[in-house]
N, C-alpha and C positions, 0 to 999 in steps of 0.2 A: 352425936348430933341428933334434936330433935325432928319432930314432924316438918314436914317440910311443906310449900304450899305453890302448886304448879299454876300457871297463867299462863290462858292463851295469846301466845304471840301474837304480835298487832306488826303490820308494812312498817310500822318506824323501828323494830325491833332487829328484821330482818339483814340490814347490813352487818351490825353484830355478830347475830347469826352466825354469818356465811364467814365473817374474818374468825371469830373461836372454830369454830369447825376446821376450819383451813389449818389450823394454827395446830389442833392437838391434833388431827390425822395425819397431816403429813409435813411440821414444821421439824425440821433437820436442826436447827441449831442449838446450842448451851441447852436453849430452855425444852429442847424438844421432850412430850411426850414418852412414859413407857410404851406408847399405845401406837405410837404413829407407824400406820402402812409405808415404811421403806421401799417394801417391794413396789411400788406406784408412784408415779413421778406429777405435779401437774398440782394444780386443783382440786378437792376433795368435791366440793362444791363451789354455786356460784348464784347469783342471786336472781338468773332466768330459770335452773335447775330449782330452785328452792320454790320458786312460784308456783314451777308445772308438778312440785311433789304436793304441796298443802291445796289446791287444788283439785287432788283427786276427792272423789264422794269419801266420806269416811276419815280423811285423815287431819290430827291435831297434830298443831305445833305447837309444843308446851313449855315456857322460858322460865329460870327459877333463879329468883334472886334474893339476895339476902334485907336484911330488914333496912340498909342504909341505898339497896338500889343496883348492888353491884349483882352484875351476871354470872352467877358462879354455874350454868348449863344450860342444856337444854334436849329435847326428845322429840322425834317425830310417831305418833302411833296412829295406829289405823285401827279403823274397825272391820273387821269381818264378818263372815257368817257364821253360825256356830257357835257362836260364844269367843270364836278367836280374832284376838288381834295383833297388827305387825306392829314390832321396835325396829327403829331405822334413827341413824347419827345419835345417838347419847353421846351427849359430850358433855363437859368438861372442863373444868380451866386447867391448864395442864400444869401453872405452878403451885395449885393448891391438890392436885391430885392425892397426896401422901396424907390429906385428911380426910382422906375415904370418903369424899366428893362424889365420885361412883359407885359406890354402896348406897349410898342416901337417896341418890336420883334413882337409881332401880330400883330400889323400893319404894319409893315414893309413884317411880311410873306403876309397880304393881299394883299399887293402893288405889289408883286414880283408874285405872281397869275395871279392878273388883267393882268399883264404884258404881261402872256404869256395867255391868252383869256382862265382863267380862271373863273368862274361863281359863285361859291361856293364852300364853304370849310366843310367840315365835318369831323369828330374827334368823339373819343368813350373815356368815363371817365369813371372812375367807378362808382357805383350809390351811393356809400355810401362816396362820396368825394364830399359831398353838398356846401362846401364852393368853392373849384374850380372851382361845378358844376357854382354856383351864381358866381363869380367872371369873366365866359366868360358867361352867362347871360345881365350881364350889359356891356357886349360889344358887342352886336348884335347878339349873336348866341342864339339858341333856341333849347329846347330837345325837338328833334321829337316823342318820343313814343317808338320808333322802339329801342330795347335792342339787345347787345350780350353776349355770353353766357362769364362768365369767365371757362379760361382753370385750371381749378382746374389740371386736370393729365400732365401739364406739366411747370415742376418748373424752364425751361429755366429766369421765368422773376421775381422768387424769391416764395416764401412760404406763401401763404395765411395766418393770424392767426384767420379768423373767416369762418362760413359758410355762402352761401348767397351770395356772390359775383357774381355782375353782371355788363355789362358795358350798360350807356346810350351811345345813339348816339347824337350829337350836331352836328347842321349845320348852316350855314349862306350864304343869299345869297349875292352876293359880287356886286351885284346893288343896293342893296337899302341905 
C-alpha cells in the first residue's frame, strides 16, 4: 500500500467515527476485530466523548479514506511539548484489517508528525492487551515502564469485566 493522505475530520464525519471505533474495539461478533478490548464491556466511544477529546488545544482528528470515499480509519493525535505527541483510537475497519490497514495508518500518523516537528509519539494500551501490546512492538515503539492508572470510576469508556486493569505507556522516538 502506497502513501496515504490523512484529512481533518470535519462534525459530518463524526458519527462514522464513533460507529468504526465502536465496531473494531469492542464489536464481539463473526466480524469482530483481532483488536477488540473483550476485557470491557459498553461503548468505546461516543459522540459527546469524541467532541470533549478534539476539543482539547492540540488535538487532530485525522480520517483516511480511500480514492472512491470509503473510510478505511482514523487517529486521534495531539501535540505536546517537547517535540512529543499522544496517539489515541487508531482504528481501523476491522474487515479489511488482514491488509495491513494498521501498518499504513501508523505510518502514515508518523509521517504527518514528523511533518509538523514532531519527535515522538507515545500512546497508553492497556497491559493486559499483550498482543497489541507486541503488535506496535515490532513497529518501533517500546514500553517505557511508566503505567496509568485505569479509571475504573468512570464508565464514560464502557465497563471493565476484570480487576487489575492498568495502562502501559508506549513511545517511539520518530528519529530513529
Amino acid at each position: 500500500m502506497g502513501m496515504i493522505e490523512l484529512q481533518p475530520a470535519t462534525d459530518a464525519d463524526y458519527p462514522e467515527i464513533v460507529a468504526l471505533t465502536n465496531r473494531a474495539f469492542r464489536d464481539t461478533g463473526p466480524q469482530a476485530s483481532w483488536n477488540v478490548e473483550d476485557i470491557i464491556e459498553g461503548e468505546r466511544i461516543n459522540l459527546s466523548l469524541l467532541r470533549d477529546d478534539v476539543a482539547i488545544p492540540g488535538a487532530h482528528l485525522l480520517i483516511w479514506r480511500d480514492a472512491s470515499g470509503e473510510h478505511l480509519g482514523h487517529v486521534r493525535l495531539d501535540a505536546g511539548a517537547d517535540g512529543a505527541w499522544f496517539l489515541g483510537i487508531l482504528t481501523v475497519r476491522p474487515d479489511r484489517q488482514d491488509a495491513g490497514l494498521g501498518r499504513t495508518l501508523l505510518a502514515a500518523c508518523e509521517d504527518w508528525v514528523r511533518a509538523r516537528g514532531g519527535q515522538r509519539i507515545a500512546m497508553t494500551v492497556i497491559h493486559q492487551r499483550e498482543t497489541l501490546i507486541a503488535w506496535y512492538v515490532r513497529r518501533g515503539y517500546v514500553v517505557t515502564g511508566q503505567t496509568k492508572p485505569f479509571p475504573y470510576d468512570d464508565t464514560r469508556f464502557g465497563r471493565p469485566t476484570q480487576a487489575g486493569l492498568y495502562f502501559d505507556v508506549l513511545e517511539k522516538d520518530l528519529g530513529a
